[in-house]
C-alpha positions in Angstrom: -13.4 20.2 13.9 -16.0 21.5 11.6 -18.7 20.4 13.9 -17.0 22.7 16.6 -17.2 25.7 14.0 -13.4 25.3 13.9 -11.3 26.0 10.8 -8.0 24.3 10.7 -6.5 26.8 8.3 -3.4 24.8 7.6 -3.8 20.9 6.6 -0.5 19.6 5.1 1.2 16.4 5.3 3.5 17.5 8.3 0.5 17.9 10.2 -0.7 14.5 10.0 1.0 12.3 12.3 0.2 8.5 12.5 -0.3 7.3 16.2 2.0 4.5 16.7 5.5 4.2 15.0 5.6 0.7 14.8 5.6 -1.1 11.9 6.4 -4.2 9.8 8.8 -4.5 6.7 7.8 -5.8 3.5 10.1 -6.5 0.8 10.7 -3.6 -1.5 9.5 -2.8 -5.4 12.9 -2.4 -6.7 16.4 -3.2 -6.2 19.3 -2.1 -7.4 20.6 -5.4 -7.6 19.8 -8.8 -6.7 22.1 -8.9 -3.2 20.7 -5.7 -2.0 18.5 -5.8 1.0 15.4 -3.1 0.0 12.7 -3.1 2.4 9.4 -0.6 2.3 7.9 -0.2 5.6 4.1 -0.8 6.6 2.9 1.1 9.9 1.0 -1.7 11.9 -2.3 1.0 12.3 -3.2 3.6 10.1 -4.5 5.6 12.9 -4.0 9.6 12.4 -4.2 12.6 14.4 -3.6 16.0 13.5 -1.2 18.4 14.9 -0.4 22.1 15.3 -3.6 24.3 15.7 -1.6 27.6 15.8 -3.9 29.2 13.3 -7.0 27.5 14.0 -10.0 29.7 13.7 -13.3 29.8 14.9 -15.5 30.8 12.0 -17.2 33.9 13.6 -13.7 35.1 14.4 -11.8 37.8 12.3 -10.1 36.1 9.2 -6.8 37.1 8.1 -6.7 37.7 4.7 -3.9 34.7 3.9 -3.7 31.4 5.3 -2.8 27.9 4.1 0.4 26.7 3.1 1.4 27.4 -0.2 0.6 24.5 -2.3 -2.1 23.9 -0.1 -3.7 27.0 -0.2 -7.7 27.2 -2.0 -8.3 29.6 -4.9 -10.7 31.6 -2.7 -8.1 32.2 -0.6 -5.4 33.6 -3.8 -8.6 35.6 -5.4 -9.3 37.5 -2.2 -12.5 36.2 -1.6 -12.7 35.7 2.0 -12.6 31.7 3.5 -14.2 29.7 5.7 -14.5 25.5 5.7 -14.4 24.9 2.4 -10.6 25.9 2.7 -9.8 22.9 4.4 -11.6 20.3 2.1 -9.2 21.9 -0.6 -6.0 21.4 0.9 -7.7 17.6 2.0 -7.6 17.1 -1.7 -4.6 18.4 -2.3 -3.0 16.0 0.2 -4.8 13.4 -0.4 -3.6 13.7 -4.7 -0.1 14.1 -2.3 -0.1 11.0 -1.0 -0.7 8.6 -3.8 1.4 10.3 -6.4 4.3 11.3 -4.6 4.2 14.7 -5.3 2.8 17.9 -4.5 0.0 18.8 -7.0 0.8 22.7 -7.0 4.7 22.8 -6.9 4.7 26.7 -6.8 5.7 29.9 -4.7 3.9 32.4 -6.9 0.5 33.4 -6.7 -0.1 34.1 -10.9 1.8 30.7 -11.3 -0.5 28.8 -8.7 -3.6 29.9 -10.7 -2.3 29.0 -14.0 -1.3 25.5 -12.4 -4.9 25.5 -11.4 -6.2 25.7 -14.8 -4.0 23.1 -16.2 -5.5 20.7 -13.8 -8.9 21.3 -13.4 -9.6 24.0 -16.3 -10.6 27.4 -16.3 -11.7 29.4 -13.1 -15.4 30.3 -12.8 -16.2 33.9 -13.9 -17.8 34.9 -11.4 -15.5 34.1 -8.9 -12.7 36.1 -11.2 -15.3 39.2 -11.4 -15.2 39.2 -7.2 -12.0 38.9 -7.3 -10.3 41.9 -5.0 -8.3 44.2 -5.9 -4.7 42.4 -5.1 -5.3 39.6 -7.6 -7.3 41.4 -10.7 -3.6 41.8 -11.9 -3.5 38.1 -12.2 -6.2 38.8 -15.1 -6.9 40.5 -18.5 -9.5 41.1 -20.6 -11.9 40.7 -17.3 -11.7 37.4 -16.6 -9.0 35.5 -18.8 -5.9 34.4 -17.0 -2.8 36.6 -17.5 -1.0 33.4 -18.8 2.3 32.9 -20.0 2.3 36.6 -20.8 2.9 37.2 -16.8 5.0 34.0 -16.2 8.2 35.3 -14.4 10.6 32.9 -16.4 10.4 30.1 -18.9 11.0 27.6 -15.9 7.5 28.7 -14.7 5.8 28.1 -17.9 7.5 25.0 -18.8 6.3 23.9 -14.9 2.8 24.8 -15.8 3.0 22.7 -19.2 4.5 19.7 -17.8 1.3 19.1 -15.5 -1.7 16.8 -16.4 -5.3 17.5 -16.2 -6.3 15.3 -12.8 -8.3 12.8 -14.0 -5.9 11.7 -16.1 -2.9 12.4 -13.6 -5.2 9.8 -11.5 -5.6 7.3 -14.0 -1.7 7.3 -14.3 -2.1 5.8 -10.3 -4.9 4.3 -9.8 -6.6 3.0 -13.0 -9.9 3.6 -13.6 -11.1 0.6 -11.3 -10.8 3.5 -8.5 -13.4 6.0 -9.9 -14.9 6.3 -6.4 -11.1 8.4 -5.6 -11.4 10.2 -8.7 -14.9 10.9 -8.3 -14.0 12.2 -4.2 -10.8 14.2 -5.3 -13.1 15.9 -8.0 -15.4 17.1 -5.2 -13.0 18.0 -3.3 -11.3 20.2 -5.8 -13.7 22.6 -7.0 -13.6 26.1 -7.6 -16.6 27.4 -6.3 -16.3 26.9 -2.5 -19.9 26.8 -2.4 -20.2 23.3 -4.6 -17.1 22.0 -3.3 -17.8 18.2 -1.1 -17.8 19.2 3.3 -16.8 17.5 5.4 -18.9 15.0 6.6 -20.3 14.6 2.7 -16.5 13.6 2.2 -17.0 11.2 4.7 -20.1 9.5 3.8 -18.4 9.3 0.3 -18.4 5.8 -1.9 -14.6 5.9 -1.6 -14.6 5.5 2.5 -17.9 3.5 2.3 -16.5 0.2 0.1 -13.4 -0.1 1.2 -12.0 -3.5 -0.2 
């Protein structure tokens, strides 16, 4: 897509679809007792195709100023600072942190909330993208460029939500080991900041990870 100058805009799970449903049964991790019949299902390919383009944009087009699902959505994006590809590599990481820990990474439907989620996983936000930030999210900050966090939290659910999340590499290590650091070096590319150092495309491609496959 990126080739074509197109900007998918909204990569989530739903939007992935394998391309056969068939599929073999394996028996399951756990039962709840020994006559119980668990099962986990395998899909036969893992073929892919992605679905629903209805906010697909061509990069010389006009932007809107949101897009993404929530807990998909890049910090450029929550900071005001205008989007383009990188946006998509993002919520790629996002998923892809999805899919082998059974969770969404940032659980959250608040933008001051998001960021502070942000920073509990992958650290502080870069200065300079806070200083560019526009004028919508400079209320997110104080002192210039430190997180208003928990003093803005909007209930002590929120900050306990924040607390209770790991920095990534070790939320990896908790699922893969460290015998996969070609996934924790991807997801790290993946998942920076700065748009500008963040992994594209086709370097996400070409990475270690989808090279030795074993």
């Amino acid at each position: 897509m990126h080739d074509l100058h197109l900007i998918h805009t909204d990569l989530k799970p739903e939007n992935i679809l394998l391309v056969s449903s068939e599929y073999i049964k394996l028996p399951g991790y756990k039962r709840s007792s020994p006559n119980d019949a668990n099962f986990r299902c395998l899909p036969k390919s893992s073929a892919i195709k992605l679905i629903d383009f209805g906010s697909t944009a061509f990069d010389n087009q006009c932007h809107s100023s949101i897009v993404s699902t929530r807990h998909y959505r890049a910090p450029e994006i929550i900071l005001g600072l205008g989007w383009t590809y990188p946006c998509d590599l993002w919520s790629v990481g996002c998923i892809l942190v999805e899919l082998f820990s059974g969770g969404a990474l940032f659980q959250t439907h608040e933008n001051l909330e998001h960021l502070a989620m942000m920073e509990r996983v992958l650290g502080p936000l870069p200065e300079h993208m806070i200083r560019r930030a526009n004028q919508g999210a400079e209320k997110y900050f104080r002192r210039g460029s430190r997180l208003n966090w928990p003093e803005g939290a909007v209930s002590r659910e929120s900050i306990r939500a924040v607390k209770k999340l790991d920095r990534l590499k070790d939320m990896l290590l908790q699922h893969v080991g460290s015998s996969r650091s070609s996934l924790i070096d991807l997801l790290c590319g993946l998942l920076q900041y700065d748009p500008s150092e963040r992994l594209t495309a086709r370097q996400a491609l070409n990475h270690p990870f989808f090279r030795n496959l074993t």
